[in-house]
C-alpha positions as CSV (number, residue, x, y, z in Angstrom):
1,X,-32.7,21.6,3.6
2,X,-30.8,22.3,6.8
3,X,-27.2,21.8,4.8
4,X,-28.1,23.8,2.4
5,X,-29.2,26.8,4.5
6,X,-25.8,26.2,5.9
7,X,-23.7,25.8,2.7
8,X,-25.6,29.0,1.1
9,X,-26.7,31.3,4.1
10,X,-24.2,33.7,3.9
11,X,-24.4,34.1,-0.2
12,X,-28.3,34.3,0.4
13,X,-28.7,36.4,3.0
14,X,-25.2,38.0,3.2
15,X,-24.6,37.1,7.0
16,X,-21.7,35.1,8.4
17,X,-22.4,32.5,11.2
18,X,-19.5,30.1,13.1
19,X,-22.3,27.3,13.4
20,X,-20.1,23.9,14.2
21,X,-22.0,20.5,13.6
22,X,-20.0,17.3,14.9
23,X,-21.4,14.7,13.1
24,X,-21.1,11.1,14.0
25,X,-19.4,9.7,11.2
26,X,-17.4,5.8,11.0
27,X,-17.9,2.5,10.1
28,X,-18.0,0.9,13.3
29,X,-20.1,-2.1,12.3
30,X,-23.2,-0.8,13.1
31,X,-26.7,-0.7,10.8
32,X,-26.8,1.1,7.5
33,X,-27.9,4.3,8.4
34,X,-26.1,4.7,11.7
35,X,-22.7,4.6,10.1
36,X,-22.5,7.6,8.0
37,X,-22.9,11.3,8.1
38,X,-23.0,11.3,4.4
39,X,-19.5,13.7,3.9
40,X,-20.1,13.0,0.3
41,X,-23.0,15.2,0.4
42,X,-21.5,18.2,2.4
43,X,-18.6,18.1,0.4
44,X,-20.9,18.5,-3.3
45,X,-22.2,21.8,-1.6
46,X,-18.4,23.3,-0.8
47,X,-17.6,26.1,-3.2
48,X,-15.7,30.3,-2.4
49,X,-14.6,28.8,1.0
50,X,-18.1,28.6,2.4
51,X,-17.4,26.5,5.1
52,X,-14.7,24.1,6.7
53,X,-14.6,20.2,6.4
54,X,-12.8,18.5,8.9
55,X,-12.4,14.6,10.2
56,X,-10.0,15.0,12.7
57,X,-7.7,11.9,14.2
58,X,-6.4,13.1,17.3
59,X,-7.6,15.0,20.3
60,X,-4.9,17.3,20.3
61,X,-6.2,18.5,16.4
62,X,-9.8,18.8,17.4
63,X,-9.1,20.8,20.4
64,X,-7.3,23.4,17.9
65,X,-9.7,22.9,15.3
66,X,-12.2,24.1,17.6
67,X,-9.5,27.2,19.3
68,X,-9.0,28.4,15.4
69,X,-12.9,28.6,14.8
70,X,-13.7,30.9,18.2
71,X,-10.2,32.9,17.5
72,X,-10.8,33.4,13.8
73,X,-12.0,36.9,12.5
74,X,-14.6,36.1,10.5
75,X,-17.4,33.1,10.9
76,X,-17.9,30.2,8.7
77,X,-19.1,27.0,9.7
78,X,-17.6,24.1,10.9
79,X,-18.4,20.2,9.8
80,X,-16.8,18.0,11.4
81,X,-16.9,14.3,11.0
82,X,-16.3,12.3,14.3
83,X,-16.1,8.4,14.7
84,X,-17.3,7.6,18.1
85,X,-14.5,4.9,17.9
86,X,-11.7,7.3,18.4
87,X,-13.1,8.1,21.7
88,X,-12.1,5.2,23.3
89,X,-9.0,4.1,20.8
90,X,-6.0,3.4,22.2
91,X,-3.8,5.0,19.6
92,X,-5.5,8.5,19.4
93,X,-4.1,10.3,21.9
94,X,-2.0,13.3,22.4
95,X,0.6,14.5,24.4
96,X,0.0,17.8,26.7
97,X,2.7,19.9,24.8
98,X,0.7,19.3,21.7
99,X,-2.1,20.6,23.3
100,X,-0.6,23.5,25.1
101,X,1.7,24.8,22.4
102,X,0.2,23.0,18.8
103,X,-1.6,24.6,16.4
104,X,-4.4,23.3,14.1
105,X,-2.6,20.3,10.9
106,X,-4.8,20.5,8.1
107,X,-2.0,17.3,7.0
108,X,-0.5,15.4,8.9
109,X,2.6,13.6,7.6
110,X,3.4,10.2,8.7
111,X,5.6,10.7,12.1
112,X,6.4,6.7,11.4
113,X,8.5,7.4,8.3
114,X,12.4,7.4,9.2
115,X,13.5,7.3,5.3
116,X,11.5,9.2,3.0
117,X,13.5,7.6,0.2
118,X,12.5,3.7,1.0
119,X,8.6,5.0,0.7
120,X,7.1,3.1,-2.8
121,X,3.6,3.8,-1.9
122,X,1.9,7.1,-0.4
123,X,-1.2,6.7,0.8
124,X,-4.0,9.1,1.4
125,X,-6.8,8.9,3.8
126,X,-8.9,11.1,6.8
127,X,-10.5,10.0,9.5
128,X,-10.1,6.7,11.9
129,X,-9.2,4.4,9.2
130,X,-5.5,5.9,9.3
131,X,-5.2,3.9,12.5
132,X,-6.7,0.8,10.7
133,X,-4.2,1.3,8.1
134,X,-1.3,1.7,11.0
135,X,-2.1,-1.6,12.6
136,X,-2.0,-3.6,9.4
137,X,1.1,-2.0,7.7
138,X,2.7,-3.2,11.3
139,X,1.6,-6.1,10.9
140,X,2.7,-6.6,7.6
141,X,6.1,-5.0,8.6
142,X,5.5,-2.9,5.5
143,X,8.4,0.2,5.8
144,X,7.6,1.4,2.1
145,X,4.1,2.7,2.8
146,X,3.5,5.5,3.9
147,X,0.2,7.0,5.4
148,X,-1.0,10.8,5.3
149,X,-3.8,12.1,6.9
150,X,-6.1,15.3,5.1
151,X,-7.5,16.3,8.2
152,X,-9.4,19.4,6.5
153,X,-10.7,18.1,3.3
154,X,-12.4,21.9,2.5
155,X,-10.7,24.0,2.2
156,X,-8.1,21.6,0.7
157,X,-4.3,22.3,1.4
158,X,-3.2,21.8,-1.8
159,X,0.1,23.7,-1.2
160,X,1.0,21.5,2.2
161,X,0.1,18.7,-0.1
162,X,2.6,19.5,-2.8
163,X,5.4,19.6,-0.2
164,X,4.5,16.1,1.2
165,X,4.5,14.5,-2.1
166,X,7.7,16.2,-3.0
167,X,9.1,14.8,0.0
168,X,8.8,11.5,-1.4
169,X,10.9,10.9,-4.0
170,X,10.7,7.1,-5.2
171,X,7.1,6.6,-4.9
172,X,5.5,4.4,-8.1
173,X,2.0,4.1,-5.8
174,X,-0.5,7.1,-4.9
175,X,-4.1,5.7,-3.0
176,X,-6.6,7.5,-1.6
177,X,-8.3,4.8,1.0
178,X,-11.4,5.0,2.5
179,X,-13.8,2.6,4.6
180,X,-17.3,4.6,2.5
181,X,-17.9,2.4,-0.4
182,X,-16.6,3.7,-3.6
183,X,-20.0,6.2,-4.3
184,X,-19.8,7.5,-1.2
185,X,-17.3,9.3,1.4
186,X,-14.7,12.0,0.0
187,X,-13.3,9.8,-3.3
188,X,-15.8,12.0,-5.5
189,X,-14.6,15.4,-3.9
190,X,-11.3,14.2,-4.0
191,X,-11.2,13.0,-8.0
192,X,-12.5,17.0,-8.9
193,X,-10.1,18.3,-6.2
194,X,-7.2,16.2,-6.1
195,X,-4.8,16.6,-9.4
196,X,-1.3,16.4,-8.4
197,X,-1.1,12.9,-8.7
198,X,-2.9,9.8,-10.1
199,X,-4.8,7.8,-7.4
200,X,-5.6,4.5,-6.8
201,X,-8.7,3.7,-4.7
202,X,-8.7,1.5,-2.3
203,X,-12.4,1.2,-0.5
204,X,-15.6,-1.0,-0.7
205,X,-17.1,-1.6,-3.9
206,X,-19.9,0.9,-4.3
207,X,-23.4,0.1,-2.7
208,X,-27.0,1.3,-2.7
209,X,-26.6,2.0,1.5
210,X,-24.1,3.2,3.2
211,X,-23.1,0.3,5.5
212,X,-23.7,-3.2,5.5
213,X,-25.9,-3.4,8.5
214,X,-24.3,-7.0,9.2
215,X,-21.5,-7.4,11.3
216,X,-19.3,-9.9,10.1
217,X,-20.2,-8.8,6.3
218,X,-18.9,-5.4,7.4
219,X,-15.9,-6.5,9.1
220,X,-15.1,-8.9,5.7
221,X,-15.7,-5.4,3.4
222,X,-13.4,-3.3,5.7
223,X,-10.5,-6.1,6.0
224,X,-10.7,-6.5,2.1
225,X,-10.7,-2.3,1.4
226,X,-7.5,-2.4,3.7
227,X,-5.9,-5.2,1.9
228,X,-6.3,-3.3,-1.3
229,X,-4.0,-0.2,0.1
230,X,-1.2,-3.2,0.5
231,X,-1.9,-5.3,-2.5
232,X,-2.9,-3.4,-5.7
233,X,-3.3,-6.6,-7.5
234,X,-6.7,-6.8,-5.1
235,X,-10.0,-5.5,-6.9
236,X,-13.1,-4.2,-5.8
C-alpha cells in the first residue's frame, strides 16, 4: 500500500512530495527475500513522470542524483535501488573533479571503448552487475562488447539513448543483462519501454522467488546469466 500512496499521491490528493527511499537492492548471495527490492514492481506503477527510478553505479552519480532532487523546482520522489556491494567495491569509485564539477548521467557510455567501430555487441544493463560484466569482458579480452549503463530507468532517456546507439555503427548484437531472473527486475519495463532496438536477454531463467537463497546455486545462476551477455549461443 505504501508504493502506491507514493506512485499516486500527488494525482490523488494533488500534492507534490520529494520523499527519497534507498532501497537495498542486489544479488549478493544472500537468502530469497533479502536480495531484492522488487524494481519490477515500482516500475509497473511509473506513468506522467510520477516519480524517478534510479540504480546508480558510482558515488559520484548518487551524490548528484541526490544534489538534483534538493535543487529541483518541483518535488517528486526518488527510488533508488542500492547494492550494499558497491559500498565496499573496489571499482566504484570516483574522482573529486567528478564530484565537484559533474552533474547527474542518466547514461553512462562505456569510458572503456577506444573504437566505436570494432563494437559487435552493445550491451545494456543498471546497477552493480555492469562491474560484473567489466571483469569478465577483461577477462575474456573481449574489445567488441560494449557495456552501457541506464542509470535512471524512469524517466527513461530515450533521446541520450538514441545517440549512444547511433554511435555504434557495426553492432549485429543488442542485450539487456540483468542478475533478477527473467520475471523479475527492469526486463518487463524495459520490453514496453525500450523500442529502438531488438534485445536479447541475458539473465536467470525466471523463478517463483527472487533469489536462490543458496550460495553456491546463486553464484552458478549469476556466472551462467554473465556468460550469456558473451555467448548468445547460451540459453536460459
Amino acid at each position: 500500500m505504501i508504493d502506491q500512496y507514493i506512485s499516486a499521491g500527488e494525482d490523488k490528493w494533488n500534492n507534490q512530495n520529494g520523499l527519497v527511499m534507498l532501497l537495498p537492492h542486489g544479488y549478493e548471495n544472500q537468502g530469497a527475500e533479502h536480495s531484492s527490492a522488487r524494481m519490477e514492481r515500482y516500475l509497473q506503477m511509473c506513468a506522467k513522470h510520477n516519480m524517478y527510478i534510479a540504480d546508480c553505479t558510482t558515488p559520484a552519480n548518487f551524490f548528484h542524483l541526490l544534489r538534483r532532487q534538493m535543487k529541483s523546482k518541483f518535488r517528486k520522489p526518488l527510488i533508488v535501488f542500492t547494492p550494499k556491494s558497491l559500498l565496499r567495491h573496489e571499482l566504484a569509485v570516483s574522482k573529486v573533479d567528478e564530484l565537484a564539477n559533474g552533474q547527474f548521467q542518466e547514461i553512462i557510455d562505456d569510458p572503456n571503448v577506444s573504437d566505436k567501430k570494432a563494437i559487435k555487441t552493445l550491451v545494456f544493463c543498471t546497477g552493480k552487475v555492469y562491474y560484473d560484466l567489466i571483469v569478465k569482458r577483461k577477462e575474456l579480452n573481449r574489445n567488441d562488447v560494449a557495456v552501457v549503463r541506464l542509470e535512471q530507468l524512469f524517466p527513461l532517456a530515450i533521446e541520450q539513448i538514441k545517440e549512444v546507439i547511433a554511435s555504434y555503427p557495426n553492432v549485429e548484437d543488442y542485450v539487456w543483462s540483468q542478475e533478477e531472473p527473467k520475471n523479475m527486475g527492469a526486463y518487463s519495463y524495459m520490453l514496453m519501454n525500450f523500442d529502438l532496438v531488438k534485445l536479447r536477454l541475458a539473465s536467470p531463467k525466471a523463478y517463483s522467488a527472487p533469489a536462490a537463497g543458496s550460495y553456491e546455486r546463486s553464484k552458478k545462476r549469476q556466472a551462467k546469466a554473465i556468460a550469456m551477455v558473451f555467448d548468445k549461443t547460451i540459453v536460459q
